[in-house]
N, C-alpha and C positions, 0 to 999 in steps of 0.2 A: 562381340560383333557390333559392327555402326550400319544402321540401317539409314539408306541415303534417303531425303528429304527434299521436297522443292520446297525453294524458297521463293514469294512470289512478292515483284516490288511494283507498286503503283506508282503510274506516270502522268504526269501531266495527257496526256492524250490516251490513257486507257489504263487499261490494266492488263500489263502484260507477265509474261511466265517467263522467268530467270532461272532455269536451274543454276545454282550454283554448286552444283553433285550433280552425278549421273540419273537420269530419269531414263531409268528402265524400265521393261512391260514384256513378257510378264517378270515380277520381281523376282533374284534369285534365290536359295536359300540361303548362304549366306555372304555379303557384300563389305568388305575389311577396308577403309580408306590407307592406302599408303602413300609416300613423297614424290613427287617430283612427275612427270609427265612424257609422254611418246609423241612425239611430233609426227604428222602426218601431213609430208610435202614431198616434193619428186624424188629426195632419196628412201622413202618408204618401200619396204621389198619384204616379200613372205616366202616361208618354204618349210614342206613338209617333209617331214621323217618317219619310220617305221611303216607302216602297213601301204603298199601298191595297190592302189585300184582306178580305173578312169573312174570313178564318182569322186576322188578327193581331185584331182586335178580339175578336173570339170567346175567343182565344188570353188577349186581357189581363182579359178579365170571369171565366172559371178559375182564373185566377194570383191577383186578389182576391179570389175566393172562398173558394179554398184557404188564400191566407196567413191570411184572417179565422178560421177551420178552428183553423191552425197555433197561432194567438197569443191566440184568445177577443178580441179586438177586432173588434169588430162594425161593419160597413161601412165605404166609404171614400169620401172626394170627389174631384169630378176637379181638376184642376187649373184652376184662373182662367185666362182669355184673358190669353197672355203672360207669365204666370205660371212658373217654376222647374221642374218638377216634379220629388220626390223622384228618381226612376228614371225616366232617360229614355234612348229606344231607336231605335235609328237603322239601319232593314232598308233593303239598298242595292236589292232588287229579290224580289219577293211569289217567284218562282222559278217551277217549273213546278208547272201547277195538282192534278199529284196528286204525293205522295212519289213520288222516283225512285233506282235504285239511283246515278247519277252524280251528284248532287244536291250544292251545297256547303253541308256539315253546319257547317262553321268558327262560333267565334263571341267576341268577346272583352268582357270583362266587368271594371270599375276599378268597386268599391263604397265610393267616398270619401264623404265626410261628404255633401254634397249639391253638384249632382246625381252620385248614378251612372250610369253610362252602360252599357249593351248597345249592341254594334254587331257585326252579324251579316250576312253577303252577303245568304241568304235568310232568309224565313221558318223553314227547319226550324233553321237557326241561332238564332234570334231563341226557341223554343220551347226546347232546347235550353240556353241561356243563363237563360231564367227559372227551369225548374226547378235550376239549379244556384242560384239567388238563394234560393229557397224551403231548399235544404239550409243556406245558409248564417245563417237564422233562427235567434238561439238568444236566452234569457235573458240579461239583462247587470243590471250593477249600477242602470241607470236604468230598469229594462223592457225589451222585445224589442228588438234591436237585430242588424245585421249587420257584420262587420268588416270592417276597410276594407283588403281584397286588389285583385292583380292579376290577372287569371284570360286563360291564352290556351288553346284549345280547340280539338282535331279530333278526328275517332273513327281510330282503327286502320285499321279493315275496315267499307266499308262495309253489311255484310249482316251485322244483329246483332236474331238473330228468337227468335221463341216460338212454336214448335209447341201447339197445344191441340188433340185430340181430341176430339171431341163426339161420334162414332159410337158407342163401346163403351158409353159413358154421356151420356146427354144433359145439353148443357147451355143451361139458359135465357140468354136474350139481356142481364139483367142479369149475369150470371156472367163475358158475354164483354166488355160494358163498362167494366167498373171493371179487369177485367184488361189492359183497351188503357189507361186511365189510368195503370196502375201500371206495364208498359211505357214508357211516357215518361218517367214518372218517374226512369227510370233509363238514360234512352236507348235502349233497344230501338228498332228502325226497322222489323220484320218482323214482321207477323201472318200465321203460315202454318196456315191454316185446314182442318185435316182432315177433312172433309166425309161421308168416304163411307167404309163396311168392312162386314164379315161382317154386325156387329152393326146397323145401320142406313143410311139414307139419311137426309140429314139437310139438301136444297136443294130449294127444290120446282122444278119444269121443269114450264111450260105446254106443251112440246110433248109431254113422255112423264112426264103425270099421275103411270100408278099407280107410278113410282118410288119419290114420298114416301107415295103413298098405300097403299100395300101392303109399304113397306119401310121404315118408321120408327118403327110403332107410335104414329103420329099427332105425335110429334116431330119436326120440323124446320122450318128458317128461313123464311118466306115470302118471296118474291122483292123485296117493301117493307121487310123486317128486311135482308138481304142490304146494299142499298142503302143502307142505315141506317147499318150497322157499318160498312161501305166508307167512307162520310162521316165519321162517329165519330172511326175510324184517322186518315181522311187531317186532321183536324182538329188532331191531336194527334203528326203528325209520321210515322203510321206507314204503312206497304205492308200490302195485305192479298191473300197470295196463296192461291189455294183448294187444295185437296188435293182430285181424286178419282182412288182409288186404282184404279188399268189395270194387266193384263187380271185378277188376282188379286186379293183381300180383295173379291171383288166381289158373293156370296152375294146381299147385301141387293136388288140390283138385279134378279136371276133372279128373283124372286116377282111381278113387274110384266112381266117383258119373258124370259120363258123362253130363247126363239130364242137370243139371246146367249150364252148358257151351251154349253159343247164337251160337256154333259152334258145327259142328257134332264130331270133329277130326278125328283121335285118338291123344289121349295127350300121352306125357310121360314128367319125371320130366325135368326142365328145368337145361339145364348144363353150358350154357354161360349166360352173364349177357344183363340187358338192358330192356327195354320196352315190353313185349311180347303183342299181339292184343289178349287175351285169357281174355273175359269177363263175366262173370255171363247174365243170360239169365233175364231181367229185366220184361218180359212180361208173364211168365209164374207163375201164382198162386201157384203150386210145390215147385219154388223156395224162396219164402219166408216164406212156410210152411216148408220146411226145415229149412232157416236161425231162425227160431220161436223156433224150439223146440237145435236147434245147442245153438243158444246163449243163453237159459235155462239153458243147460246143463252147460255151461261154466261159466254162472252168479254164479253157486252155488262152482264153483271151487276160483272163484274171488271174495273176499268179499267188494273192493275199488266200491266206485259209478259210476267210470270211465269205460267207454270201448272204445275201439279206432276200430274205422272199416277201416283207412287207408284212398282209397278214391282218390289215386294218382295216376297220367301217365296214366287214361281209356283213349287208342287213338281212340274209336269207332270204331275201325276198322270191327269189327265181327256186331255190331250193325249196323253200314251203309249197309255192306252185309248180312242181316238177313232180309228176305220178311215178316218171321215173327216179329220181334223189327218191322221194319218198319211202316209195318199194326201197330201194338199196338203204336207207337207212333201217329202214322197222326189219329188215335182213340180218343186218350187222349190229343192231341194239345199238343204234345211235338218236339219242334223244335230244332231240334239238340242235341251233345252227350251230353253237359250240362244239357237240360232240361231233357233229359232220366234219367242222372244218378240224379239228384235233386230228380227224381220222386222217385227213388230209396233209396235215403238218407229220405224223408219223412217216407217210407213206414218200413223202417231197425230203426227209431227214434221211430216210433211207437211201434216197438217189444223191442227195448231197454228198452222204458217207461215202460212197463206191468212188464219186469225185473228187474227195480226196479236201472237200465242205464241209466248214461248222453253221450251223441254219444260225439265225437272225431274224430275229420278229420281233414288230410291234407288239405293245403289252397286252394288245386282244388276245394274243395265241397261247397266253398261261392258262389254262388250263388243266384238267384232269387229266393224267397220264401224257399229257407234252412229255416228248422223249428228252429225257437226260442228255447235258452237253447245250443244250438249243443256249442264245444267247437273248433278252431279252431286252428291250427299248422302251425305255419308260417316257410314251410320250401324254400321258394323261393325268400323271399325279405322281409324285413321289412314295407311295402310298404304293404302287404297284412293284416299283424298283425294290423299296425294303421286303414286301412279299415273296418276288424272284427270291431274293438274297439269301431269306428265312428257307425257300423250301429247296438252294442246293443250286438254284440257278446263278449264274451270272450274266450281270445287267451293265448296260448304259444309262445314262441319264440326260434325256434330253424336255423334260417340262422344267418349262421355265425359260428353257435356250430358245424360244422360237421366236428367230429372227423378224418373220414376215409380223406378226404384232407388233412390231414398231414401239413395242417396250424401250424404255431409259434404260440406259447402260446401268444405272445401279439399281435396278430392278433382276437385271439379268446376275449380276455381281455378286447381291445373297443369296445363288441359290447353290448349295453345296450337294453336290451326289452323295454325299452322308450325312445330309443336315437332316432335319425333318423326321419323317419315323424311321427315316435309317441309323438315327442318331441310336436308338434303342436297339441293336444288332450287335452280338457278341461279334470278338476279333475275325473270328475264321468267317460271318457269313458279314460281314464290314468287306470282308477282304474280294470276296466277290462281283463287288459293286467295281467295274473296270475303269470308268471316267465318264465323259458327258461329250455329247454333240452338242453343236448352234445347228438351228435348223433353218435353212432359207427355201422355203415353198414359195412358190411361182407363180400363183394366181395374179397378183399385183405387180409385178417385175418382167422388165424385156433387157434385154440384153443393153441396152443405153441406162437403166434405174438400178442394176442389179447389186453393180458393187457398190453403192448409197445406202443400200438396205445391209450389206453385211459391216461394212468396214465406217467406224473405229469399234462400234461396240463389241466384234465378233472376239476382238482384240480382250476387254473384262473378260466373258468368258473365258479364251484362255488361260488367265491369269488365275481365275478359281480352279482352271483343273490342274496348272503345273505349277504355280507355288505352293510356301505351305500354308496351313488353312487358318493359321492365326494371321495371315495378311488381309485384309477385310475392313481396311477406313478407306469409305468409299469417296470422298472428297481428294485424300490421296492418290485413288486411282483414276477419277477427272484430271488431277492436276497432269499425271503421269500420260491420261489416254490421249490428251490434247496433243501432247510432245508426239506419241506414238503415230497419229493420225496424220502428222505433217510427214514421218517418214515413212511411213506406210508409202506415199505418193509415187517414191523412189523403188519401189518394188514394181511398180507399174497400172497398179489399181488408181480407179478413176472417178471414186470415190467423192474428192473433193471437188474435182473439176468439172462435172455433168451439171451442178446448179447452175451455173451464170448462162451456159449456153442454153436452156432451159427456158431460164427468164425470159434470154431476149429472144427468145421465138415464140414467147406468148408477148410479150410489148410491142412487136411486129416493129412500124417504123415511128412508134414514139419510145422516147428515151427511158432506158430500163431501170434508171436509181429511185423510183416513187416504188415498181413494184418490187424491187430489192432491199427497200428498207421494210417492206410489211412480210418478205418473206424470212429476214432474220426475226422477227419480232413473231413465228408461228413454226409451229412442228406439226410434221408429219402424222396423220394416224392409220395404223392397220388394224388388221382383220383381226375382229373381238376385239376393237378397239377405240370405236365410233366409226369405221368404215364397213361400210355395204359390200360385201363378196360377189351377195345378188344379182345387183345391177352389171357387172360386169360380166363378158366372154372371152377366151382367147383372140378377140379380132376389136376387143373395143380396144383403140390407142390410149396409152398409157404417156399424155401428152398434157397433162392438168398442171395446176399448180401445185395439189398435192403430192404431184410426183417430182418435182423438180425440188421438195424441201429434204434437209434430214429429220429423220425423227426426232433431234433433241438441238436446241441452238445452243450454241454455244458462247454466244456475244447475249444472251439471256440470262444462262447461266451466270456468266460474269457481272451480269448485272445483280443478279440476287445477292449473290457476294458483298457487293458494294452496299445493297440497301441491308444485308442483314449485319454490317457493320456499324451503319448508319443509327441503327435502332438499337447497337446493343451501348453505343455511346452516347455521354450525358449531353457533349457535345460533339453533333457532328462535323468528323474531318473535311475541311475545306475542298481537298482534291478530289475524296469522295460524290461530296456536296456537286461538285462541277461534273463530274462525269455525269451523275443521274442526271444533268439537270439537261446538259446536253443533249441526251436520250430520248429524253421528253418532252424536249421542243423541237424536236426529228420529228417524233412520232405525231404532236400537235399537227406540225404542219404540212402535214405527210399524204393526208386525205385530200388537199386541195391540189397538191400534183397528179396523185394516184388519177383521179374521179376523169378530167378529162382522157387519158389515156386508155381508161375503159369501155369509154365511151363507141356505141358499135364493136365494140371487139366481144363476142357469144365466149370466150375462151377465159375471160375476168368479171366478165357479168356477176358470178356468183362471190366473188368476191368485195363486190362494194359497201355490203355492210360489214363486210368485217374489217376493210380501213377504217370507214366511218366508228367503229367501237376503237382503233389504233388511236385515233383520235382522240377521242374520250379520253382516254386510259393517260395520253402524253399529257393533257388537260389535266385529269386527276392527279396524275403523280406532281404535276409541278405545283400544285395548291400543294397540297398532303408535304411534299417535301418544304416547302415555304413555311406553313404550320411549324415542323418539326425543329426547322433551323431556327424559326425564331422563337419556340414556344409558345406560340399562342394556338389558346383551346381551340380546338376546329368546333363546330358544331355536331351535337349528337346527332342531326336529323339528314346531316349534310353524308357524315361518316356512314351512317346507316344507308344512307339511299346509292353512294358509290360503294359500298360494300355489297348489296345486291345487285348492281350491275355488274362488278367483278364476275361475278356467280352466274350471272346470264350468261357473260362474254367466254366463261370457262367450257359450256357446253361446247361440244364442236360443231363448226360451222364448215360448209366446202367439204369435208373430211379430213378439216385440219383443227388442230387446238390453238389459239392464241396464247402461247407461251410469256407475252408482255404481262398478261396479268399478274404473272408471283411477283415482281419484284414489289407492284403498286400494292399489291394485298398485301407485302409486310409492311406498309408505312402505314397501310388503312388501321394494320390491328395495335402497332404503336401508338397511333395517336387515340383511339378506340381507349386502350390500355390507359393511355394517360387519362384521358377522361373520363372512364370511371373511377384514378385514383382518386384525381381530384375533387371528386363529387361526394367523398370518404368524411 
């Protein structure tokens, strides 16, 4: 097997990315290079054989859409009766009519000069295999063209999802489309759909109206949108399981339907974030004769076997002070909030069952006698997932995946659903462990910031749950996620393009390139990650600077590249040499454009010391690199004292990190390095 490689070549103006092999994402299992090449120009024509379903038709009029998208060749013909067709595709059976989690994903793929062949059991194969056709699109010497590989294909695990919250912040119903495109795109099979929290209700129910009506703030899906998405997914390969969160995060619900509540209030929807004490009344028979005919209702909206009831942060607070819980506990020998809410999880498993529901819950709900079958979501430690695994349950794995921390893509990258203490798990309780979520929680996100926070990284993730697991050089998968994130675009996610218009609505009417050079030169930070939850509400604007960066630059990255070349050579490469130097007379000069243009504007205010440190830093690096090129000793006192400023300017400032510092901090420890040899 030849496992393809990028190859990356430095230019006088940058450092750009050449594959010269396919750069695919996620990679497959295994990748054969053969001869010669499939041209993709106006006689390009596809056509499928075996299995009948409008999802594969549906399926091939997307795939020509898109490549049309990809390549600016505009339309395509079908193929002549009898006719060759460029790509031809051979589904051994349509499969079952909605995605399922046993489903066979398999699919293989020979893109010889003509015909190529796709040949996939099912459908989800057959979608599957196109989008891997579509990565393999690039420029050639004659025009677009694909090369002529061997492609054999399965996913790892098959539960490989994406959490979106729509409670804490609403999101409209294109938000959540293009994001199930872009999902495919990369094989994601899981749309786990968080439906319901503190902050809203967000599913309408004909049988208990004021839910949405009293707890959404006129937001949420209509039972025809519901039905909508559900289609969408299953069109595109994916499950759509809903999320309403039981007996806790459940505030939004009490303003419609009080009773429920183990507290009298009054409610109103929740505007700040965090833990609310607002719990479902566990002891009253009402309440689950509600949740009975609720989750009926819902069942026939959702046709995956999946339901997720949540299950997380009940702090008992309302049930400790409830005479009534109380009584009803010390009745039923339930000792504390664990046993209450267990009591709860039996009784909500049993209404699932009758519906025809496998419950899902966060890793709070392992407990003592948790009913057999429950699936469980490891969102606090890996430590709870190998737990599940050991006592018979099957898990999810989503710590580690959480989007909204604005973690590095290869932060998210090492984290294996059987790495960790699941790594010590015989075959059969290994085998329980089903795949992993990304998680994108809402507190920080509006429907303008949302796809910045998921796409490219959600992209690593998939790659750890659906190759196989010795793929894992994470510089590899930069090289690869860079490629992927340009065609992500082509899916319709907006990912890339929400920064610039951003900026210039914070530079107002002076010119946006002073604060565009300070916003590639810093990264984003979230939640547990130097940014304040706190200070924020659903109504404060998400209009900052830190909302308009991504979490990771990637014109930084490439800088690091450069300088950890720089220092690992006796002499530094001249072209090298000139891009940092470049960089750093950017950055010098960059404060003295910046500074007027912030000047009166409350919206950059908080930003001027941290151009003023861009400065510095484009300062230090051009000494430090001058030192290096021409050998001469820097001084100890000099290296020391920009090496603690490094370390100041590291801390975050605004709620963002100044990402400029790595590159300067490895020349600082180079010449550092040299001078202590020297002093030997």
């Amino acid at each position: 097997m030849l496992r393809f490689a990028l190859l990356l070549t430095l230019l006088a103006g940058g450092e750009l990315a050449r594959a010269a092999s396919p750069s695919l994402m996620p990679l497959p299992v295994t990748m054969d290079a053969a001869s010669g090449k499939l041209a993709i120009d106006r006689n390009f024509t596809v056509n499928a054989a075996g299995c009948s379903d409008p999802r594969l038709a549906g399926a091939l009029a997307r795939f020509l859409a898109r490549l049309s998208r990809q390549t600016g060749i505009p339309g395509w013909n079908r193929p002549a009766a009898g006719a060759v067709p460029s790509l031809a595709i051979a589904c051994a059976a349509a499969g079952p009519p909605y995605p399922a989690l046993e489903e066979d994903e398999s699919y293989q793929l020979d893109t010889r000069p003509s015909p190529a062949l796709l040949q996939a059991a099912t459908i989800a194969g057959v979608l599957h295999g196109l989008e891997t056709f579509l990565q393999l699109v690039q420029p050639g010497a004659d025009g677009f063209q694909v090369p002529a590989v061997h492609i054999q294909d399965r996913p790892r695990f098959p539960w490989r999802g994406l959490m979106l919250d729509v409670s804490r912040h609403w999101m409209p119903l294109a938000v959540v489309e293009r994001n199930l495109d872009a999902m495919a795109a990369v094989k994601l099979n899981v749309f786990h759909w968080h439906l319901s929290d503190d902050q809203g209700f967000r599913a309408e129910s004909k049988l208990f109206p004021r839910l949405q009506q009293l707890g959404s703030d006129g937001n949420f899906y209509t039972q025809d949108e519901i039905r909508r998405v559900v289609a969408y997914a299953r069109d595109r390969g994916v499950r759509v399981v809903p999320e309403f969160d039981i007996p806790g995060h459940t505030t939004s619900w009490f303003l419609g339907y009080p009773e429920l509540a183990s507290a009298p209030g009054p409610y109103e929807i929740g505007r700040h974030f965090g833990v609310f004490d607002a719990a479902m009344d566990p002891s009253r028979e009402e309440t689950y004769t509600f949740l009975d005919a609720f989750i009926g209702e819902m069942a026939q909206l959702f046709p995956d076997p999946y339901f997720h009831i949540g299950g997380d942060e009940v702090n008992g607070k309302q049930w400790n002070q409830s005479a009534r819980v109380q009584a009803f506990a010390r009745e039923h020998g339930l000792d504390g909030t664990l046993a209450i809410q267990t009591y709860f999880n039996q009784r909500i498993q049993k209404i699932l069952l009758q519906h025809g529901k496998i419950m899902i819950g966060w890793d709070e709900v392992l407990g003592p006698d948790l009913p057999p079958g429950t699936v469980i979501q490891s969102w606090r430690g890996q430590e709870s997932l190998a737990d599940a695994a050991a006592k018979g349950y099957r898990g999810i794995l989503s710590s580690g995946y959480y989007l909204d921390h604005l973690k590095p893509a290869r932060y998210h990258y090492g984290m294996d659903p059987q790495g960790g203490p699941a790594a010590g798990l015989d075959a059969a309780q290994a085998a329980r462990i089903l795949g992993g979520e990304a998680c994108m929680w809402g507190e920080l996100i509006d429907a303008e910031t949302v796809d910045s926070r998921i796409w490219p990284r959600a992209a690593a993730i998939a790659e750890r749950l659906w190759s196989p697991r010795d793929v894992a050089d994470a510089d590899d998968m930069y090289a690869r996620l860079e490629v992927a994130s340009r065609l992500l675009e082509w899916t319709g996610v907006q990912h890339r393009a929400v920064s610039g218009p951003m900026l210039d609505r914070l530079a107002g009417n002076h010119p946006a390139e002073a604060l565009r050079v300070l916003a590639d030169a810093c990264e984003a930070l979230g939640l547990g990650n130097g940014r304040r939850g706190s200070r924020y509400t659903t109504e404060t604007p998400l209009n900052r600077f830190v909302d308009a960066l991504p979490p990771e630059s990637e014109s930084v990255r490439a800088l690091e590249r450069v300088a950890a070349r720089i220092v690992a050579s006796r002499v530094p490469d001249p072209l090298d040499a000139a891009q940092l130097r470049r960089q750093f007379d950017q950055w010098a000069g960059n404060d003295a454009r910046f500074q007027p243009a912030a000047a009166e504007n409350a919206l950059l205010a908080e930003l001027k010391p941290l151009s003023k440190d861009l400065a510095m830093l484009g300062a230090t690096g051009l000494r430090a690199l001058g030192d290096l090129e021409s050998g001469h000793a820097a001084p100890e006192e000099w290296i020391a004292g920009q090496t603690r400023e490094c370390a100041r300017m590291e801390r975050p400032a605004a709620e963002v990190s100044l990402a400029a510092v790595r590159p300067v901090k490895l020349l600082l420890e180079e010449l550092a390095r040299r001078s202590r040899k020297a002093a030997q």
